[in-house]
N, C-alpha and C positions, 0 to 999 in steps of 0.2 A: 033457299029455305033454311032456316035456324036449324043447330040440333039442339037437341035437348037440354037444357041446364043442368040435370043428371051426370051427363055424360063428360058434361064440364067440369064438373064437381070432381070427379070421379079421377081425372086426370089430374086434375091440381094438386090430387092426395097424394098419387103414384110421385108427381115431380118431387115432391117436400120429403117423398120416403125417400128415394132416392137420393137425395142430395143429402140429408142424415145421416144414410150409410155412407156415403163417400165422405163427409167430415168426419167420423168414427172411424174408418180406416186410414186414415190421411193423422189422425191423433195416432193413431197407436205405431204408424212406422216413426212418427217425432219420440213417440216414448223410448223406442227402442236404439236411437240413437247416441253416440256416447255423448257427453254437456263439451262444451269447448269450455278452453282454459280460459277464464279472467284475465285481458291485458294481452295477450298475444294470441296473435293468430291461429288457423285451427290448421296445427300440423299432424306428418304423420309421426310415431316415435320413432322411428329410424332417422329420421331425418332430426328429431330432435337431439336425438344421442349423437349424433353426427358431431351437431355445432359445439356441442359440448365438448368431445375428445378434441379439437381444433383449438376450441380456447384452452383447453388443458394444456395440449402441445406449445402452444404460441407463450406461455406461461413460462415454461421450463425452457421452452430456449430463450425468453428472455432473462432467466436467472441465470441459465449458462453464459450468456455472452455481459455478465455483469459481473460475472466472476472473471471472466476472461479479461475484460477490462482489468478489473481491478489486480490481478496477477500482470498482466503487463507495463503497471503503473510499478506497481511493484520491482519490478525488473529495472526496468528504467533508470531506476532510485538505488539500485545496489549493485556494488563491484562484484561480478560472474566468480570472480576467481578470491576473494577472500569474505563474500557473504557478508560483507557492511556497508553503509551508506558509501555510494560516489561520491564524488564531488557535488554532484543535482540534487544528490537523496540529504547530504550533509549542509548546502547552502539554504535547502528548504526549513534544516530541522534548528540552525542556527539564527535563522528568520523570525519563526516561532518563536524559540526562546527570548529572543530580543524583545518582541512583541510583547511576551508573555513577563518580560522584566521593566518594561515602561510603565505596563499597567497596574503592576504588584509591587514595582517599588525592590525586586529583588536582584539580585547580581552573580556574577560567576566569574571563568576564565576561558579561555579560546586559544590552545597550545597547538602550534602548528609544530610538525616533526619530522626532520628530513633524516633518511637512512645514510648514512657514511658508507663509500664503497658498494654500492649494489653495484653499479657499472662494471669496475672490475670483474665481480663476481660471474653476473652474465657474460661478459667477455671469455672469461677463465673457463670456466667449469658450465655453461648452457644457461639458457633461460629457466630450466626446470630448476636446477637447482637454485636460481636466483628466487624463482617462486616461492621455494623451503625456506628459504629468509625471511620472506614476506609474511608468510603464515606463520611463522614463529613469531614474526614480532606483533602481530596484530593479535595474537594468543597472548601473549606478556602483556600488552597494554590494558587487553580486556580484562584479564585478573589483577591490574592495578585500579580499575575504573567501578564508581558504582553503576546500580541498574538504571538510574536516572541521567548518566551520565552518555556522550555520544560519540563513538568512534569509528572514524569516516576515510577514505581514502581519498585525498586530491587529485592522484595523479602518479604513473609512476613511482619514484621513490621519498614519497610525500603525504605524509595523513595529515588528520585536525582530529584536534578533542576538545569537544563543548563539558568542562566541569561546571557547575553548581555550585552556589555560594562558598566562593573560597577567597580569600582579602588575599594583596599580591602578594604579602610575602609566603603562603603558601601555595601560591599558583607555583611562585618560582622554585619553591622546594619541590614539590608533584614535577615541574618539570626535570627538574636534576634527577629524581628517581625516574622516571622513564629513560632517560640517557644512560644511570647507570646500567640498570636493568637488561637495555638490548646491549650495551659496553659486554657483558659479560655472557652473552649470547655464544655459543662456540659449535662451529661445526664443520663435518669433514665429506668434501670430495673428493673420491679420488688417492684417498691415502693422506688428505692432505690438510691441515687444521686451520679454516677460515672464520673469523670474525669479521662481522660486520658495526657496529656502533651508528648512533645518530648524533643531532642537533637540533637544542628546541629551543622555539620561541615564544613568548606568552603575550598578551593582549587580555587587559580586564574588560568585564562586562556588566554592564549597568544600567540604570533607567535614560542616559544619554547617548547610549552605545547607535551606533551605524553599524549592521552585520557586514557590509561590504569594506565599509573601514576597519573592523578592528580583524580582518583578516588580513588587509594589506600589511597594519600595525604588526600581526602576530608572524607573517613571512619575512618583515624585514627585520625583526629581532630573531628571528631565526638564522639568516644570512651573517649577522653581527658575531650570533654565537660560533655558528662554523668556520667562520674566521679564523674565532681565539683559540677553538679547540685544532686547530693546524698547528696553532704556536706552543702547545702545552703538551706536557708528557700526560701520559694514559697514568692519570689517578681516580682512584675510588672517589665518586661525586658524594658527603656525604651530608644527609639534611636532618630537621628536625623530625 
């Protein structure tokens, strides 16, 4: 037996009520939701501040270990005990300049400088005091040098100095003044009054120049000068 069409009617209103309220309440807990961010995924903020202090962190240690680098590059490059280019730090910067005079067409000088006597010294009176000689004289040469100019230590009792457009005959003068200059150097261990003195050798520098050759050039004219000065009495070097 049918029921009623009524009763049909009657039901199909309830279902449509129903189901109205349940999409009006099903809208309104969407509304009250927070919107997600554009382009990334829907985090929590704890977790977003998280990644955040990590790329901070990861940030700063990579500028610390770029420092650290570059402080160790540094080191590398300079004599511990008298604070100027090595040998490494001075072949680099005499490199450069060479570079830097092919391409500009400009020139200088390359005065290698052997210490007279540091041996004894050390032998005598300790390494520390051979030290004090060292630093004295690398003190003297730097108040004879401008700021563009470069002074390096080779080695033991051995520098170089990269000058700046100077024609040879005053390479050779700058050299004679450095020789006087530590020549007159005086000092006492022990009660006791030591000098030390050098010899130097010069090598120009120009748009043809080889760094590795014109330092062989500038040690072997150095070797020539020490020689003569074995043969000659202690006189005032005196230049233009």
């Amino acid at each position: 037996m049918k029921k009623p069409k009524r009763a049909t009617a009657a039901k199909a209103k309830r279902g449509r009520t129903t189901s109205a309220t349940r999409s009006k309440a099903a809208a309104k807990r969407l509304a009250k939701r927070p919107a997600k961010r554009s382009g990334s995924p829907e985090r929590g903020d704890g977790a977003t501040d998280t990644i955040k202090a990590t790329i901070r962190g990861l940030r700063n240690e990579l500028k610390a270990a770029e420092r650290r680098v570059a402080e160790l590059e540094a080191a590398a490059d300079t004599d511990f005990l008298l604070e100027i280019p090595n040998r490494r730090g001075f072949e680099r910067e005499l490199n450069r300049a060479v570079a830097y005079m092919k391409r500009y067409r400009a020139s200088g000088a390359l005065i290698v400088l052997d210490v007279d006597r540091l041996k004894p010294i050390n032998d005598s009176y300790g390494h520390a005091a051979g030290d004090e000689v060292l630093k004295a004289i690398v003190a003297t040469l730097t108040r004879q040098v401008r700021a563009s100019d470069v002074v390096g230590r080779l080695g033991g009792d051995e520098f170089a100095l990269l000058l700046w457009n100077l024609s040879e005959t005053d390479a050779k003068a700058k050299a004679g003044i450095f020789e006087q200059a530590i020549d007159e150097l005086s000092f006492t261990f022990r009660g006791e009054r030591v000098t030390a003195g050098a010899s130097a050798g010069v090598a120009l520098l120009g748009a043809q120049s080889d760094a590795g050759r014109a330092l062989e050039e500038a040690d072997a004219a150095m070797y020539v000068r020490k020689a003569r000065r074995r043969h000659e009495p202690r006189i005032s070097l005196v230049s233009s």
